[in-house]
GULUMKE-402831 format. One record per residue: residue in one letter; x, y, z of N, C-alpha, C, CB in turn; residue number from 1; chain. Coordinates in steps of 0.001 Angstrom, whole numbers. Each point is the difference from the previous one (the first is absolute). Glycine has a CB too. Example, Ala and Ser with C-alpha at 12.3 -4.5 7.8 and 13.67 -1.06 7.14 Angstrom:
# residues 2
 code      nx      ny      nz     cax     cay     caz      cx      cy      cz     cbx     cby     cbz pos unit
    A   13190   -5690    7800    -890    1190       0     900    1200       0   -1892   -1173    1246   1    A
    S    1542    2223   -1966     820    1190      60    -770    1090     730    1184    -628   -2145   2    A
***
This chain:
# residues 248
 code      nx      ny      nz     cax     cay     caz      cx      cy      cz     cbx     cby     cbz pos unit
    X   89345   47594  120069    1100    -103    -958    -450    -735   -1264    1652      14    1900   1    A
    X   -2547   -1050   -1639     -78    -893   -1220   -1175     966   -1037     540   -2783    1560   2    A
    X   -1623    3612   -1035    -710     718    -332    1109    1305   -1279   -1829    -859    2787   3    A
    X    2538    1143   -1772     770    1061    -841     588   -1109   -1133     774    2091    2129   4    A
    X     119   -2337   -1746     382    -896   -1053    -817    -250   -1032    1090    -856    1475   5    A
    X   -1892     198   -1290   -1394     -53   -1614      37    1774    -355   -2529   -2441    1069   6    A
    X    2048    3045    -396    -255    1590    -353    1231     -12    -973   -1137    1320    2437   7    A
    X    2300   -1145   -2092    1128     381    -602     567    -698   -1252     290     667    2170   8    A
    X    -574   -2611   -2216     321    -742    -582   -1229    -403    -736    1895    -356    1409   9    A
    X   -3165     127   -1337    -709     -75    -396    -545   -1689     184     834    2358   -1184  10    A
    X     123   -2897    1794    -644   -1156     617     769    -712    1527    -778    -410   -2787  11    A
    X    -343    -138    3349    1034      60    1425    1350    -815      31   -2170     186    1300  12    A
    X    3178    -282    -269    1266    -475    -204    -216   -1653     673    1434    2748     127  13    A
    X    -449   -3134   -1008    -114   -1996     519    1222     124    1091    -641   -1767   -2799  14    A
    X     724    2534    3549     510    -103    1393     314    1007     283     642   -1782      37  15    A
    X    -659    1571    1265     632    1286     836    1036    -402    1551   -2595    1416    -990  16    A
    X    3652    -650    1100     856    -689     762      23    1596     847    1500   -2438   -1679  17    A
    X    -679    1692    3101    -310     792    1029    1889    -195    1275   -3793    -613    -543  18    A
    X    4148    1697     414    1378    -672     725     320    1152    1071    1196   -1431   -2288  19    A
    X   -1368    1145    3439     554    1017    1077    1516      49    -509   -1689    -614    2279  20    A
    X    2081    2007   -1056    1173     635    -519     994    -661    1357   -1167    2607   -1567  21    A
    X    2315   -1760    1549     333    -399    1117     950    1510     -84    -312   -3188     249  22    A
    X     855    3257    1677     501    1187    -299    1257    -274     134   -1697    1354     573  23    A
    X    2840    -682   -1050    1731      11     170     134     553    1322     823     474   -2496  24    A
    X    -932   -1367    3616     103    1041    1487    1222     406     228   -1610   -1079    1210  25    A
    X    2495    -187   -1958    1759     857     585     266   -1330   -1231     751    1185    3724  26    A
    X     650    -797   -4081     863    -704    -893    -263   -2023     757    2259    2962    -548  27    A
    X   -2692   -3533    -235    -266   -1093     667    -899    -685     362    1200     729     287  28    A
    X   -2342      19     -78   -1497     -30     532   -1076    1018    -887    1108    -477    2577  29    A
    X   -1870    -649   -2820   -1559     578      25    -632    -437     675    -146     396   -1636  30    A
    X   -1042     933    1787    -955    -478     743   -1321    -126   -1014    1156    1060    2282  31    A
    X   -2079   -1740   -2136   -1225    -357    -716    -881    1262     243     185   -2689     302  32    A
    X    -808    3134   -1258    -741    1054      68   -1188     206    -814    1918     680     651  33    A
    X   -3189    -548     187   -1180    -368    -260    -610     466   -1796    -187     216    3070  34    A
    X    1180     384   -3157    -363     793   -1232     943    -715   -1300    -546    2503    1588  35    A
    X    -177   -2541   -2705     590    -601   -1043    -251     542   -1506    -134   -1848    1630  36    A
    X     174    1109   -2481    -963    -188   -1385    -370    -592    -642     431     867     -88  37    A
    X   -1091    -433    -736   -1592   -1341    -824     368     505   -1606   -2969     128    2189  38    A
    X    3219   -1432   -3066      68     294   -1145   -1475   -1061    -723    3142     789     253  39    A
    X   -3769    -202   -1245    -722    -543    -739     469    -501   -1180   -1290    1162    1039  40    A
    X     901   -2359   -1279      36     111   -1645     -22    -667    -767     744    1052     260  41    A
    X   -1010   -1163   -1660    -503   -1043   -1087     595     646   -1172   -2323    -867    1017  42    A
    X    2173    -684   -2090     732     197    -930    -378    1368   -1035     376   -2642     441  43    A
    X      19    3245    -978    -680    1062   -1616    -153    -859    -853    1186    2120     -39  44    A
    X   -1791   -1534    -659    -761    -245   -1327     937     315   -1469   -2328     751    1516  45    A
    X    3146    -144    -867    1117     386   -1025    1296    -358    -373   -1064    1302     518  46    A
    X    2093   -1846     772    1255    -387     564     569     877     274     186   -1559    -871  47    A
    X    -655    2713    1415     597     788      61    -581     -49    1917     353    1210   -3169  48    A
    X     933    -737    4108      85     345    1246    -532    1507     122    1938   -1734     338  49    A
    X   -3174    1890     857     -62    1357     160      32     124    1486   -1248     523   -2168  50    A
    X    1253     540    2660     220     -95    1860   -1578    1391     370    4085    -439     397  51    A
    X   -4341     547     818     -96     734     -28    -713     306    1642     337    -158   -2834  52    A
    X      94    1616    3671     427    -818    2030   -1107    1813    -294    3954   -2021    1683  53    A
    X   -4496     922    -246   -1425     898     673     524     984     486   -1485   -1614     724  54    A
    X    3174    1934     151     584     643     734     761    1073   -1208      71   -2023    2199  55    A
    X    -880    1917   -3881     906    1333    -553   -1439    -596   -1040    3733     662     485  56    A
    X   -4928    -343    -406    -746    -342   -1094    -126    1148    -856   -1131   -1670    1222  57    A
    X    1734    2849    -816     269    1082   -1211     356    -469   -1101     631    1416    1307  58    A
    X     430   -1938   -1233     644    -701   -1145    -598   -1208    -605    1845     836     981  59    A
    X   -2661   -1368   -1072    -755    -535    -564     471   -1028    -110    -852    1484    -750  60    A
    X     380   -2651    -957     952   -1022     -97    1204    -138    -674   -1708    -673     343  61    A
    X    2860     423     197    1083     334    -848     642   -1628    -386     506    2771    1264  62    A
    X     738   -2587   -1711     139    -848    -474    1789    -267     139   -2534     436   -1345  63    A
    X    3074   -1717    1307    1351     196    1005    1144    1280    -470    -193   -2900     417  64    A
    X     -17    3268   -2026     631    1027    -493    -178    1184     294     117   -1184   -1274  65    A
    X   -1806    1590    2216      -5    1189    -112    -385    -127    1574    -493     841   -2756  66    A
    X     575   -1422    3545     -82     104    1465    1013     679     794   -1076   -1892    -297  67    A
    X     791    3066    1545     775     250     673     638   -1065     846   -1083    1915    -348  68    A
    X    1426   -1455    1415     922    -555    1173   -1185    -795     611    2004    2048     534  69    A
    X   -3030   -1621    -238    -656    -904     874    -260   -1922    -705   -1324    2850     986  70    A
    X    1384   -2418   -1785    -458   -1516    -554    1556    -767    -152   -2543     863   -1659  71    A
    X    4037    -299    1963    1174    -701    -173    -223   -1767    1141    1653    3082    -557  72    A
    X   -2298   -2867    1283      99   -1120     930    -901    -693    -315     862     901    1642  73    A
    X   -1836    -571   -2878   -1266   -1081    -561    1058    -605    -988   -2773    1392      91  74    A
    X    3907    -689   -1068     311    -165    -640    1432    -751    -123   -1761    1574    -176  75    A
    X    2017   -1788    1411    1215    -978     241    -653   -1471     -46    1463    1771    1622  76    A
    X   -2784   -1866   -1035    -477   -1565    -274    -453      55   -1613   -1055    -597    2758  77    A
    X     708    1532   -3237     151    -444   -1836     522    -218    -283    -560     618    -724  78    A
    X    1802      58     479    1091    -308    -357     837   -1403     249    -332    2320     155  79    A
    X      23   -2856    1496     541   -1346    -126    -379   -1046      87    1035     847     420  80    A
    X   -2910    -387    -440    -923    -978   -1119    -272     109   -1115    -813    -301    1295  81    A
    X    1193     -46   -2438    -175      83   -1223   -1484    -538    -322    2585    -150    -325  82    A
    X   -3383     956    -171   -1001    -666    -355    -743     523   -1122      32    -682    2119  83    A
    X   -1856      41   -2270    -361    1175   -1358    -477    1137     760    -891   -1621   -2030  84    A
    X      42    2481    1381    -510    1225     474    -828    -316    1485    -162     971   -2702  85    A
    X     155     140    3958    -779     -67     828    -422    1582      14     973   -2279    1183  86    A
    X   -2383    2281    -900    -577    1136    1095     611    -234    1038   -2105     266    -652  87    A
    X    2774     899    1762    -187    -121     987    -504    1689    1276    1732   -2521   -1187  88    A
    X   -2323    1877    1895     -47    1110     882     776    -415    1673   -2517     826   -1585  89    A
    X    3262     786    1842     406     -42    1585    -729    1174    1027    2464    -916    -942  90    A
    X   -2508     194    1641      42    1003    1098    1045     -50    1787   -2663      21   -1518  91    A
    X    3248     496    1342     848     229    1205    -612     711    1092    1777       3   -1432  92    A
    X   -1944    -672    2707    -807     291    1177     714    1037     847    -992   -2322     -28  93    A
    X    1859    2892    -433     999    1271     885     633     965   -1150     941   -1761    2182  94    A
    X   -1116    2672   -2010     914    1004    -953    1424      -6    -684   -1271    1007    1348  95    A
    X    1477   -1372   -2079    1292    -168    -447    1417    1217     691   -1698   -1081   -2372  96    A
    X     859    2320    2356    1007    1063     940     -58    -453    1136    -290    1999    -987  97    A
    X    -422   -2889    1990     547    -230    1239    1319    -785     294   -2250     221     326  98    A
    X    2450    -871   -1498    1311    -954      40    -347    -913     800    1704    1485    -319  99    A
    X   -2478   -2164     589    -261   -1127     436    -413   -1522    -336    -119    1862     806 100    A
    X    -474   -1586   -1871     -97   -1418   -1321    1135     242    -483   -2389    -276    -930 101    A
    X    3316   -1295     816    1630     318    -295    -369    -441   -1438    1837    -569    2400 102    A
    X   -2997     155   -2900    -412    -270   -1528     328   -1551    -210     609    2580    -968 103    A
    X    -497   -3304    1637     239   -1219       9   -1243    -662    -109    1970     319    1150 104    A
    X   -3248      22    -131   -1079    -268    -286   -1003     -48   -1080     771     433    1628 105    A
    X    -338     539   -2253   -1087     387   -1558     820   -1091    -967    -673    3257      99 106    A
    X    2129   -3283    -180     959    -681    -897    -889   -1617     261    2863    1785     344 107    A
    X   -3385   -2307    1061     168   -1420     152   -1579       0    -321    2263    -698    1888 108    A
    X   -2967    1692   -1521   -1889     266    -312     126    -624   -1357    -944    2628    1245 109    A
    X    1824   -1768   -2463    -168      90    -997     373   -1512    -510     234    2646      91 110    A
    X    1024   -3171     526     462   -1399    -531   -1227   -1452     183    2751    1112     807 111    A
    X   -3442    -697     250    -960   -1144     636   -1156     175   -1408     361     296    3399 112    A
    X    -448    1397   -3787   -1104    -101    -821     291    -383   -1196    -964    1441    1113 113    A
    X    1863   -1068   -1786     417    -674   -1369     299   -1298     147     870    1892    -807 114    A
    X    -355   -2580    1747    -119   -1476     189   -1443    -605     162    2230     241    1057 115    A
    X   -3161     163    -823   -1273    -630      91    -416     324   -1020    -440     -79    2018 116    A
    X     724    1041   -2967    -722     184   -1162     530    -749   -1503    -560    2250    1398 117    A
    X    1727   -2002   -1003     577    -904   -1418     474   -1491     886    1297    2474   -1918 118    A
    X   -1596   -2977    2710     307   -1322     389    1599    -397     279   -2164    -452   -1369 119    A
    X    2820    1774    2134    1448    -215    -624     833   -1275    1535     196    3439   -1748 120    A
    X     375   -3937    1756     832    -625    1187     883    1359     552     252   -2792   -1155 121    A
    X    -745    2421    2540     755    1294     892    1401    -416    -162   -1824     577    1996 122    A
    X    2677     425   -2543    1942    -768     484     278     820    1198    1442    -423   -2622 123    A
    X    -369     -13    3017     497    -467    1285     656    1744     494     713   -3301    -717 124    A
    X    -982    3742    1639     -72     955     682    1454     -72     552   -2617      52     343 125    A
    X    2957    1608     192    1274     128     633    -847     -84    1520    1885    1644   -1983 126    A
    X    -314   -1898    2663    -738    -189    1613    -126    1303     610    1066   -2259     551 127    A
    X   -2505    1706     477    -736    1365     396     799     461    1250   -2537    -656    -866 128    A
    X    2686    1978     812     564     909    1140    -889    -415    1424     660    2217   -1881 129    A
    X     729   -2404    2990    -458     -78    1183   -1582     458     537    2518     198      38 130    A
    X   -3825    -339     175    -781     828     304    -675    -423    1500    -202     560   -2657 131    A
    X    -433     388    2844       3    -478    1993   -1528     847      38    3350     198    1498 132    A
    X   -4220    -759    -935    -859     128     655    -197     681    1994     -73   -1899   -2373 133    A
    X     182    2856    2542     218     389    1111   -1106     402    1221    1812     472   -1551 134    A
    X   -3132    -737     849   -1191     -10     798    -261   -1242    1026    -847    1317   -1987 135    A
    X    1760   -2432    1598      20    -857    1125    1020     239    1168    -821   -1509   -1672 136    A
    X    1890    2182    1547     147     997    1034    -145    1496    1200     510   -1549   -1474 137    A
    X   -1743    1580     704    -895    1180     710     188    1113   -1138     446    -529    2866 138    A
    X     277     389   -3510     898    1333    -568    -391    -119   -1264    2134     150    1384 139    A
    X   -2475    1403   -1826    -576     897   -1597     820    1204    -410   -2497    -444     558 140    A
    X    2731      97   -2034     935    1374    -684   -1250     955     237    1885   -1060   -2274 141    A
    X   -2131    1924    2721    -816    1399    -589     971     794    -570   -1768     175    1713 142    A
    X     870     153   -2704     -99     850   -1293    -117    1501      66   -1040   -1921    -807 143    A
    X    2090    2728     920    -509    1376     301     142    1255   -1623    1014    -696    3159 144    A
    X   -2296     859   -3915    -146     933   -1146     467    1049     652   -1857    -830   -1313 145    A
    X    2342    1902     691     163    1214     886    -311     905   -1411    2037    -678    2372 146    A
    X   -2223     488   -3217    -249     729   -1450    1090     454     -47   -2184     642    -222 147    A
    X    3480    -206     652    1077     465    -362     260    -352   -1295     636      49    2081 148    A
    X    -168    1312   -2643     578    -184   -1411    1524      -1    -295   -2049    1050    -511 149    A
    X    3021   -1291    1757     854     182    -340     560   -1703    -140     -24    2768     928 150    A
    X    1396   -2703   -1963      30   -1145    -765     360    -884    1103     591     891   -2358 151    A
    X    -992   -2572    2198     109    -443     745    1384    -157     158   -2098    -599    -168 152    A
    X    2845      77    1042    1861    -437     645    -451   -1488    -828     982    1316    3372 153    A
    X     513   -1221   -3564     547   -1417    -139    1410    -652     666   -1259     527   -2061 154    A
    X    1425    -819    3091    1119    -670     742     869    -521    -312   -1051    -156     902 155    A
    X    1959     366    -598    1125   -1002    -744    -199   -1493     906    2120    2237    -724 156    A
    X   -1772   -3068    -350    -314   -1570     589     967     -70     757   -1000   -1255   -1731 157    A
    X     753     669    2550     670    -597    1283     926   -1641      19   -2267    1503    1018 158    A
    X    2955   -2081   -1540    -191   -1192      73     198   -1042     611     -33     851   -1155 159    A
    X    -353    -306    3116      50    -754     787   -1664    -157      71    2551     579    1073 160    A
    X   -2967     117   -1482   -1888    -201     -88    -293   -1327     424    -504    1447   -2129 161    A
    X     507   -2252    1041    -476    -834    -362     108   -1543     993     373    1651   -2216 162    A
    X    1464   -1329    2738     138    -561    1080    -583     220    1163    1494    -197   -1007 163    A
    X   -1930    1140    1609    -467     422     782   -1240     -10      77    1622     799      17 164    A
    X   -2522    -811   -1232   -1316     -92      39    -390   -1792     318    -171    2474   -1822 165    A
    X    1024   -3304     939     181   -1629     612     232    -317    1365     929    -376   -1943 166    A
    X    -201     734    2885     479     -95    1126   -1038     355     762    2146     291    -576 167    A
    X   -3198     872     388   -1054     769     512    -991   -1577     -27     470    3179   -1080 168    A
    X    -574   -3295      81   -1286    -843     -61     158   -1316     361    -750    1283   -1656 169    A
    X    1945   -1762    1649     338   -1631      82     167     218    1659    1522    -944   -2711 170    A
    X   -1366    1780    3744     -16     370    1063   -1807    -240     626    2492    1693    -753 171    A
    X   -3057   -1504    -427   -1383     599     540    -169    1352     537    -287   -2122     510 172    A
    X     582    2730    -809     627    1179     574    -635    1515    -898    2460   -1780     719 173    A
    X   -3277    1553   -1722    -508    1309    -609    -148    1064     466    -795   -1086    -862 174    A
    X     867    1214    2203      87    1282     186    1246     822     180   -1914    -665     717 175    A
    X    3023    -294    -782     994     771    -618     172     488   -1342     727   -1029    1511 176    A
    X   -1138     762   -2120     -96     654   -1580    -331    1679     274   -1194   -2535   -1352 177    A
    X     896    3209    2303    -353    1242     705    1229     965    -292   -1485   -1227    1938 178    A
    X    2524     282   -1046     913    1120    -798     730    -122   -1115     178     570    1807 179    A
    X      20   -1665   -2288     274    -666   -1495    -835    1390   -1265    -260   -3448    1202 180    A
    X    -980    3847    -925   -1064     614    -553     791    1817    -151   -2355   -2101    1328 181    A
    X    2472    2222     209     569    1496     449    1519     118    -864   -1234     -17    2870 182    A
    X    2123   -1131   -2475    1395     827   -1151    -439    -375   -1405    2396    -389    1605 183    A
    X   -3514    -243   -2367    -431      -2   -1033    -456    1130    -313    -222   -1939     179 184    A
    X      35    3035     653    -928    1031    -522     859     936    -461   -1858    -347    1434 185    A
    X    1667     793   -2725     826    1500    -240    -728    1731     -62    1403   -1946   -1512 186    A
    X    -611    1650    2472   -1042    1901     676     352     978   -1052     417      72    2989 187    A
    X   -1051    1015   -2970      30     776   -1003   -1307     637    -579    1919   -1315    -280 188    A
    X   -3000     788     522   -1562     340    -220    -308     375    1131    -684   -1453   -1587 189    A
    X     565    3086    1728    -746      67    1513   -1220    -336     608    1135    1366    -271 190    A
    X   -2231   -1621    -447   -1173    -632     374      18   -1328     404    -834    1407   -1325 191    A
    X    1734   -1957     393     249   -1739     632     982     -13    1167    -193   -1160   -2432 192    A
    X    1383    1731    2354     793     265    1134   -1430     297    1029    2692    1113   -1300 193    A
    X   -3209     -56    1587    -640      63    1139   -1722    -932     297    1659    2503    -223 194    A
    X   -1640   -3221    -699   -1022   -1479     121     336    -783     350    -852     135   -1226 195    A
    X    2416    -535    1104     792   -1045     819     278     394    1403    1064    -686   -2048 196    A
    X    -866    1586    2645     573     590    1225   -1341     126     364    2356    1219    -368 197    A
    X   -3567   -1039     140    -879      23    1016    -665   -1513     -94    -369    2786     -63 198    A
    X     504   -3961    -779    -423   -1148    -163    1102    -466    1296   -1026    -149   -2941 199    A
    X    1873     472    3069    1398    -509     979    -609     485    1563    2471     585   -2067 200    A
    X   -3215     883    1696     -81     144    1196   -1018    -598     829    1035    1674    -711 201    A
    X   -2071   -2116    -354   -1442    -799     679     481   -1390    -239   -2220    1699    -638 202    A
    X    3434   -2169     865    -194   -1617    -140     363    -471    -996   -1569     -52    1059 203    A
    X    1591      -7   -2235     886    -612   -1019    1109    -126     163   -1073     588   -1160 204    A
    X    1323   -1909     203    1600    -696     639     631     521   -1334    -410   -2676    1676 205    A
    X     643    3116   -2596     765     550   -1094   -1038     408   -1183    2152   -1504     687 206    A
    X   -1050    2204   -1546   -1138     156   -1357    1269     592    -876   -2990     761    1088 207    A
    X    2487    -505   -2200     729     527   -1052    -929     510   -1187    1898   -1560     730 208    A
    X   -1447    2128   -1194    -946     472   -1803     255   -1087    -707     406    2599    -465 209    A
    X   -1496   -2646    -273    -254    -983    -878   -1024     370   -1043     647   -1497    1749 210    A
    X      49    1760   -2930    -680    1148   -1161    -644    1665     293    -716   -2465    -881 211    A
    X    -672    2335     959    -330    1262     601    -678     -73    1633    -368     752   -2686 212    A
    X     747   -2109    3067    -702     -24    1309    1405    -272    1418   -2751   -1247   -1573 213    A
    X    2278    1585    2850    1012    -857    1068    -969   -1110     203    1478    1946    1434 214    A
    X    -387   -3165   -1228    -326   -1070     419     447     -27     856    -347    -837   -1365 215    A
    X    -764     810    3131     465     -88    1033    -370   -1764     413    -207    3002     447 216    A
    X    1299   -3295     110    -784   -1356     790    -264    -164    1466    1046   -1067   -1676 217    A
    X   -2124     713    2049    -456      90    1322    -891    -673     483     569    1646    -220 218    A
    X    -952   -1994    1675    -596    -848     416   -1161     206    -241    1380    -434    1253 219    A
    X   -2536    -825   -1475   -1126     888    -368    -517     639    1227    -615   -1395   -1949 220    A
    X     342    1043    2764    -676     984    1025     397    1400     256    -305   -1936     967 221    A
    X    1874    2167   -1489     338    1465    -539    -713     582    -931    1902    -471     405 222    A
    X   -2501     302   -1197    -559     157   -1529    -373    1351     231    -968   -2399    -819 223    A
    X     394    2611    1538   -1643    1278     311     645    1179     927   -2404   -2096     359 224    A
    X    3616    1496     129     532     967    1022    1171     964   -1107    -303   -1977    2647 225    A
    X     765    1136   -3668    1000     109    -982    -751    1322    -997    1030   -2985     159 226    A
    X   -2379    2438    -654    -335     763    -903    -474    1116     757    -385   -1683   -1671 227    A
    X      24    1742    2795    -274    1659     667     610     470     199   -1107     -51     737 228    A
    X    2673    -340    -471    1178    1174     264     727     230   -1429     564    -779    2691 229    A
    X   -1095    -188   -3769     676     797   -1008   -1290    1103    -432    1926   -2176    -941 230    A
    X   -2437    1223     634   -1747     953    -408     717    1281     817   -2855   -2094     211 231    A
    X    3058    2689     754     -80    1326    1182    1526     948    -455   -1393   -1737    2596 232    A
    X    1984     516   -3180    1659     763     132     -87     555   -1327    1709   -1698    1544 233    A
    X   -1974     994   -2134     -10     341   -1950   -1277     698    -911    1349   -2326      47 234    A
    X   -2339    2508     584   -1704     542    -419     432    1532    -174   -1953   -1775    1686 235    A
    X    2352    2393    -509     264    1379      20     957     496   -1332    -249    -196    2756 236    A
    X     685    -173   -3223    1403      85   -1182    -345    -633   -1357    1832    -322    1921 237    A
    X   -2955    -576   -1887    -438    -654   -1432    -989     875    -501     354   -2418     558 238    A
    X    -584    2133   -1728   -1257     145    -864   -1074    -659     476    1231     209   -1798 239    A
    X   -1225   -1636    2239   -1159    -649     180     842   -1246    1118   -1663     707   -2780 240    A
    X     441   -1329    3804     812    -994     872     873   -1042    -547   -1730     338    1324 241    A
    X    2397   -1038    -375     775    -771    -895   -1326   -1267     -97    3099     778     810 242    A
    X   -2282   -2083   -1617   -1636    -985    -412    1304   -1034     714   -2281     665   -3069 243    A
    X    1178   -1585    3306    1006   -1451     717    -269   -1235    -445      93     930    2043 244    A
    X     971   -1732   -3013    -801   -1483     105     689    -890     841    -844      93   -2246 245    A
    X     340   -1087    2436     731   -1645     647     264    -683   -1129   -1332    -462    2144 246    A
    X    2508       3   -1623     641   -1328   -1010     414    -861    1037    1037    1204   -2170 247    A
    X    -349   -2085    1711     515   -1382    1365    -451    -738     126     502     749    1167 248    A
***
């Protein structure tokens, strides 16, 4: 990164910041997820702000007037850091079509880096959403790609969620969040509809869509039994297998 950066900027960046993501598992909860983003960057030579993300380097370097959508979440920490001109570069470690970076990460990448570069005092943050770690209970979201192109669901909120996701955890109890996950899910995508029903049938305790992927949760020692009965149920009907990550 710091290499490109000189390439692009012409001299390397006086920092670089690095912020995992986390995922929205249900109204209430995130879970931490290994994947994040890295912003570079140092002051210009000009005062003038330019951006410019490894994950759309077609577009070259733009500038906050002429930037698409991808750079809106670099550009919420400009905006409420005022400062002089910066280079900056992003890169986002997951595809923006998976819906899984909720963009919070690049927004806070970007704030850590303009604060180390212009020397600014961090102000005072809103409070952070519930987040839970679930690998100390045996238990991992897997991640099921299915390349489906059809648009992802969006659920109507629930707003006993949230209660229910508290009660789950102050219990000790995460593996009820299983079916908390299942009436979260809104069916309607047949590839994900039938990635959940065979994740259910090898052992997973719930799941739901979540952008372009199902998020099943399950024990890990399910993991391998999970991805072969979807791998078997859904291969015959895709373009290409489905892909799987871990989060949790």
């Amino acid at each position: 990164m710091t290499l490109l950066f000189e390439r692009v900027y012409g001299a390397p960046p006086a920092t670089t910041r690095y912020v995992r993501g986390s995922l929205p598992l249900l109204d209430g909860l995130d879970v931490p997820l290994p994947w994040g983003a890295a912003v570079a960057a140092a002051r210009s030579g000009d005062g003038t702000t330019s951006l410019f993300s490894m994950n759309h380097h077609d577009h070259g370097v733009v500038t906050p007037s002429t930037a698409a959508a991808w750079a809106d979440d670099c550009l919420k920490a400009v905006d409420a850091n005022p400062a002089p001109g910066t280079n900056l570069l992003v890169n986002r470690e997951l595809p923006a079509e998976m819906g899984l970076l909720t963009g919070a990460e690049t927004t806070e990448a970007t704030t850590r880096a303009l604060r180390d570069v212009h020397d600014a005092v961090p102000a005072t943050r809103p409070a952070p959403r519930r987040s839970c770690s679930l690998s100390g209970a045996g238990l991992r979201v897997l991640l099921i790609e299915v390349g489906s192109r059809h648009p992802p669901a969006v659920p109507p909120a629930d707003p006993e969620t949230p209660a229910r996701v508290r009660a789950a955890l102050l219990a000790g109890r995460p593996a009820d969040l299983g079916p908390i996950l299942i009436d979260a899910h809104a069916p309607g995508n047949p590839a994900h509809d039938d990635a959940l029903e065979a994740a259910l049938d090898a052992g997973a305790l719930g799941g739901r869509t979540i952008g372009t992927c199902v998020a099943a949760l399950a024990p890990e020692s399910a993991v391998p039994a999970i991805r072969a009965r979807v791998t078997a149920r859904l291969a015959p009907s895709l373009h290409r297998p489905p892909r799987y990550l871990i989060a949790g």
